[in-house]
Backbone atoms as SQL, in Angstrom:
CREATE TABLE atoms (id INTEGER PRIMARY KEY, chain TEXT, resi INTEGER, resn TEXT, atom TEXT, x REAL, y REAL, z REAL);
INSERT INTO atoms VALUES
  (1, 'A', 1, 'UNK', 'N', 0.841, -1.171, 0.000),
  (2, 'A', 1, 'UNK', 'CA', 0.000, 0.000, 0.000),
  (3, 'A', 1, 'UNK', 'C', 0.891, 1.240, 0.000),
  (4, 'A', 2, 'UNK', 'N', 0.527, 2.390, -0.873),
  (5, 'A', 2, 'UNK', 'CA', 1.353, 3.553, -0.944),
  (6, 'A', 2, 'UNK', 'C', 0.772, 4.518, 0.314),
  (7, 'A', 3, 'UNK', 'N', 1.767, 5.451, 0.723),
  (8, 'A', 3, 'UNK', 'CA', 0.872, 5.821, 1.646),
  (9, 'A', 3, 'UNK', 'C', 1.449, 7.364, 1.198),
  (10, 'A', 4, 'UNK', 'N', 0.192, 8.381, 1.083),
  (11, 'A', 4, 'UNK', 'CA', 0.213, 9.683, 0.803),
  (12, 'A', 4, 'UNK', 'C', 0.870, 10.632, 1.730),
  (13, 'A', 5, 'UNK', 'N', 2.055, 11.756, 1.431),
  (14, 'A', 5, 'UNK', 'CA', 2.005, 12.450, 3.060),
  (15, 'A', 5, 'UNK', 'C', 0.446, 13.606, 3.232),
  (16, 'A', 6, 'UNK', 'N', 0.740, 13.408, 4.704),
  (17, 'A', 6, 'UNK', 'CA', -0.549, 14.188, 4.970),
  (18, 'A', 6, 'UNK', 'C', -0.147, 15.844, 5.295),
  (19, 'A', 7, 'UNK', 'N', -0.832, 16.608, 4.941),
  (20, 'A', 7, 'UNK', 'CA', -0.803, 17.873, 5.028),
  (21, 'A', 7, 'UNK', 'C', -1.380, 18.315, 6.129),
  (22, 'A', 8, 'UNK', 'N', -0.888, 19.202, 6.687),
  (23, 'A', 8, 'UNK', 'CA', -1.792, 19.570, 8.002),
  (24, 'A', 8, 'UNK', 'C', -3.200, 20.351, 7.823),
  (25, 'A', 9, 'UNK', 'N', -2.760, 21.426, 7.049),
  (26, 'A', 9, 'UNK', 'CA', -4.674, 21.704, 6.212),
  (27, 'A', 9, 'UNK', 'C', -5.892, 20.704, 6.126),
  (28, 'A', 10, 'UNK', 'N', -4.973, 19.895, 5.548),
  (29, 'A', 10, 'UNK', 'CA', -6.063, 18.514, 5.028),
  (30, 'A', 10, 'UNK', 'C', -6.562, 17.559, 5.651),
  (31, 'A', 11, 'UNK', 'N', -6.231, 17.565, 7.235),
  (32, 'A', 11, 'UNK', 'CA', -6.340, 16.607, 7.852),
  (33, 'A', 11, 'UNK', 'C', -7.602, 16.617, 8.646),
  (34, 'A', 12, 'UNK', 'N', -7.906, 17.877, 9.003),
  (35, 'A', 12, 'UNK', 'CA', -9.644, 17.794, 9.594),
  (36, 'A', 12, 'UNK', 'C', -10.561, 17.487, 8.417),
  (37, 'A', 13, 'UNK', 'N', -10.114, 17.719, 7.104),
  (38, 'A', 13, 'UNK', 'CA', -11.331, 17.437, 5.962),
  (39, 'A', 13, 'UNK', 'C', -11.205, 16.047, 6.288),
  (40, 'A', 14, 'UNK', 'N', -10.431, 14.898, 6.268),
  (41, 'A', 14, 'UNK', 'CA', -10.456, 13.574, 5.913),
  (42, 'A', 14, 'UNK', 'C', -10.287, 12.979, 7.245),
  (43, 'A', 15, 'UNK', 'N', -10.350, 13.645, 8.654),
  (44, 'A', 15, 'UNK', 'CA', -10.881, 12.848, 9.558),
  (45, 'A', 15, 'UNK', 'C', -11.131, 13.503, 10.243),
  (46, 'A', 16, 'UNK', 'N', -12.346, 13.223, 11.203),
  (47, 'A', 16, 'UNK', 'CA', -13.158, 14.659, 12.429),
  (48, 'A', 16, 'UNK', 'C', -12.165, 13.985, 13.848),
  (49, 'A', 17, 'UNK', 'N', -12.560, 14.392, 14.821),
  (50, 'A', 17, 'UNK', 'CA', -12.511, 14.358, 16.109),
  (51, 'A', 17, 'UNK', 'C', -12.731, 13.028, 16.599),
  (52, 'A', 18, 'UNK', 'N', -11.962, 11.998, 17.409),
  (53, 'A', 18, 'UNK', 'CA', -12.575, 10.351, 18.040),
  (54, 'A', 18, 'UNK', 'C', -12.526, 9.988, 16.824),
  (55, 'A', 19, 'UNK', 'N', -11.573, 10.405, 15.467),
  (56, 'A', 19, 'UNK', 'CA', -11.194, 8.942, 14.199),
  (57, 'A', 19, 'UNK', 'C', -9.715, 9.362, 14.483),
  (58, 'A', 20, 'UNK', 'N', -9.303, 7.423, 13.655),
  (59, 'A', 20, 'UNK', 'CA', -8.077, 7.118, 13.464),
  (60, 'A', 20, 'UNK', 'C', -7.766, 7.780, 11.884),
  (61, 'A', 21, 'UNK', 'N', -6.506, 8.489, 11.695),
  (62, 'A', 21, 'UNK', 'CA', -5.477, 8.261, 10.817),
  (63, 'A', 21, 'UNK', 'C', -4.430, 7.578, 9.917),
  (64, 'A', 22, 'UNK', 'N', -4.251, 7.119, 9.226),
  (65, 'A', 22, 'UNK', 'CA', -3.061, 6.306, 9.670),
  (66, 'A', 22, 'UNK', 'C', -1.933, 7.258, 8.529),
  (67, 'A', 23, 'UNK', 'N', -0.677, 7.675, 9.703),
  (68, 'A', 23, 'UNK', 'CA', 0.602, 8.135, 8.725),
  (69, 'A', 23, 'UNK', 'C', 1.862, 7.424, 9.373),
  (70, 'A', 24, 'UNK', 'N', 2.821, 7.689, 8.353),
  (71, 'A', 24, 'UNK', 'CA', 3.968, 7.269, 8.190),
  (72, 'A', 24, 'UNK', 'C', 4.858, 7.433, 9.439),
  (73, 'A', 25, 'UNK', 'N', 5.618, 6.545, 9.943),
  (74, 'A', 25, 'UNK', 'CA', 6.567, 6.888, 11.708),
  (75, 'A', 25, 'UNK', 'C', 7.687, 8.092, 10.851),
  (76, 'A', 26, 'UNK', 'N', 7.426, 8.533, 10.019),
  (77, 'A', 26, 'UNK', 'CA', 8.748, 9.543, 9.171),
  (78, 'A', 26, 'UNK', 'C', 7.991, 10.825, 9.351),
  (79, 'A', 27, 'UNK', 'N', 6.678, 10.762, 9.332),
  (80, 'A', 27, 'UNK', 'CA', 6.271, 12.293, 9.653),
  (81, 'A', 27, 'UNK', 'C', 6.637, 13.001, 10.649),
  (82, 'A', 28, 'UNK', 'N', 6.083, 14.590, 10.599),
  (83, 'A', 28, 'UNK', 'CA', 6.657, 15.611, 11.804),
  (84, 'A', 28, 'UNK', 'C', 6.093, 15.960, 12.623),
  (85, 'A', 29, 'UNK', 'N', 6.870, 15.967, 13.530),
  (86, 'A', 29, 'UNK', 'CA', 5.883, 15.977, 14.894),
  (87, 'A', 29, 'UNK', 'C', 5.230, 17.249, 14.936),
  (88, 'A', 30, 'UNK', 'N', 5.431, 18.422, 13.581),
  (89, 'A', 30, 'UNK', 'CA', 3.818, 18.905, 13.996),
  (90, 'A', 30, 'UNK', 'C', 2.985, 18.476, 13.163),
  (91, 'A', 31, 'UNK', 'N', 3.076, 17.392, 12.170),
  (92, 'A', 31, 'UNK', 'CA', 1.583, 16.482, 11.825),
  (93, 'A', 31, 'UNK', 'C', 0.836, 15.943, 13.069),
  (94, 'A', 32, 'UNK', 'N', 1.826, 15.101, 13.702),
  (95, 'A', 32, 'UNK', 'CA', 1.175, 14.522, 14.579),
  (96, 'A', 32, 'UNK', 'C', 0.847, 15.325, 16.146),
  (97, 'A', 33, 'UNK', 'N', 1.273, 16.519, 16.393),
  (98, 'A', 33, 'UNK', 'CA', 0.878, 17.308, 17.434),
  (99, 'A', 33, 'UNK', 'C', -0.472, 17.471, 16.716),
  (100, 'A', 34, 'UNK', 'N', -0.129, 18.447, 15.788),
  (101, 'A', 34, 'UNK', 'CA', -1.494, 18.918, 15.073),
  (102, 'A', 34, 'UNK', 'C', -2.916, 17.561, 15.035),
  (103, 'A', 35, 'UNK', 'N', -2.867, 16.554, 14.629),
  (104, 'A', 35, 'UNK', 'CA', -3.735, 15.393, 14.792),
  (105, 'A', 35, 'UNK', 'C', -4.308, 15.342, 16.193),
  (106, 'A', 36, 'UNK', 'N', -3.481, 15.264, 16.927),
  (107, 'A', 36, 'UNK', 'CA', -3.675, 15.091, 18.663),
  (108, 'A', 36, 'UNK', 'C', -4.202, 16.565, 19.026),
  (109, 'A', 37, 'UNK', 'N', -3.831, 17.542, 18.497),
  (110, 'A', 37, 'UNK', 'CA', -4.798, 18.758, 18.986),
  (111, 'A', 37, 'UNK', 'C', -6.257, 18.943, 18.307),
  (112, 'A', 38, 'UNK', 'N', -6.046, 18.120, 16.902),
  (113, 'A', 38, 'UNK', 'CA', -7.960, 18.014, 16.485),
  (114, 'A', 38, 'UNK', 'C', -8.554, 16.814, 16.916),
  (115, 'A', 39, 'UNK', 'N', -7.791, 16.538, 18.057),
  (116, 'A', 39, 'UNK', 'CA', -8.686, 14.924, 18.614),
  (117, 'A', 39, 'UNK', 'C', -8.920, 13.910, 17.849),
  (118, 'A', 40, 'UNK', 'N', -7.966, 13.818, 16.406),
  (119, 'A', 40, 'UNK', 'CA', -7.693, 12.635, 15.878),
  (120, 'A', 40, 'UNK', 'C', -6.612, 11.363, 16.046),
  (121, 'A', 41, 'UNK', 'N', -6.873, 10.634, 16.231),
  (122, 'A', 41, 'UNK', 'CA', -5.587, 9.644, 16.561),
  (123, 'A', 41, 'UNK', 'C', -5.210, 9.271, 15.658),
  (124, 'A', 42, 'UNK', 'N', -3.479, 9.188, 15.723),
  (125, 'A', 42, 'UNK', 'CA', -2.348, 8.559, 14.653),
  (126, 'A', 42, 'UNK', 'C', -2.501, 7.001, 14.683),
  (127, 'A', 43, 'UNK', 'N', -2.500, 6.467, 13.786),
  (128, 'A', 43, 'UNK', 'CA', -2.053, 4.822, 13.508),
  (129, 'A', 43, 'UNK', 'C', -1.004, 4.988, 13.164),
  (130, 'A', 44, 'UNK', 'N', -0.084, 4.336, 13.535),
  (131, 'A', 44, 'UNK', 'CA', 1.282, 4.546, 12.922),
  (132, 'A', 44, 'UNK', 'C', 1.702, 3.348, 12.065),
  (133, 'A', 45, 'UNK', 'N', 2.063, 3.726, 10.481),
  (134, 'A', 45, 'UNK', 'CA', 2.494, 2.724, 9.114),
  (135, 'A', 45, 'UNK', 'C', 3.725, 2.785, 9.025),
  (136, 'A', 46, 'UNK', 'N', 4.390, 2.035, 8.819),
  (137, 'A', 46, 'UNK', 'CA', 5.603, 1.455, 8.359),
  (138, 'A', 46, 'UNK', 'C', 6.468, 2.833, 6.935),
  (139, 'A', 47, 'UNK', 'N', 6.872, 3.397, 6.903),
  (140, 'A', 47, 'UNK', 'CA', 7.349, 4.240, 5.396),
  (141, 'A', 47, 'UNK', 'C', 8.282, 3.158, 4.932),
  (142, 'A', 48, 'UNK', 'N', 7.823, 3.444, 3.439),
  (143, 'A', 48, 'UNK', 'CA', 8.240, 2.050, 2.156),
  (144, 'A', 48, 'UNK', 'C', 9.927, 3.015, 2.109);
């Protein structure tokens, strides 16, 4: 599976508040601050 990077803009359109994510353990920790401050949770994927 390819996995897209996620933009921080884009991330409340494609998941609300109490959903999972899933990005890459290579992203930056302000993707994933930013996720955890819109009350979305990270799954964390493997980067190819």
């Amino acid at each position: 599976m390819r996995q897209l990077p996620v933009l921080k803009a884009a991330t409340p359109a494609v998941a609300g508040p109490h959903e999972k994510l899933l990005i890459g353990r290579d992203a930056h920790k302000s993707v994933v601050s930013g996720l955890i401050l819109s009350g979305i949770e990270p799954v964390w994927g493997e980067p190819q």
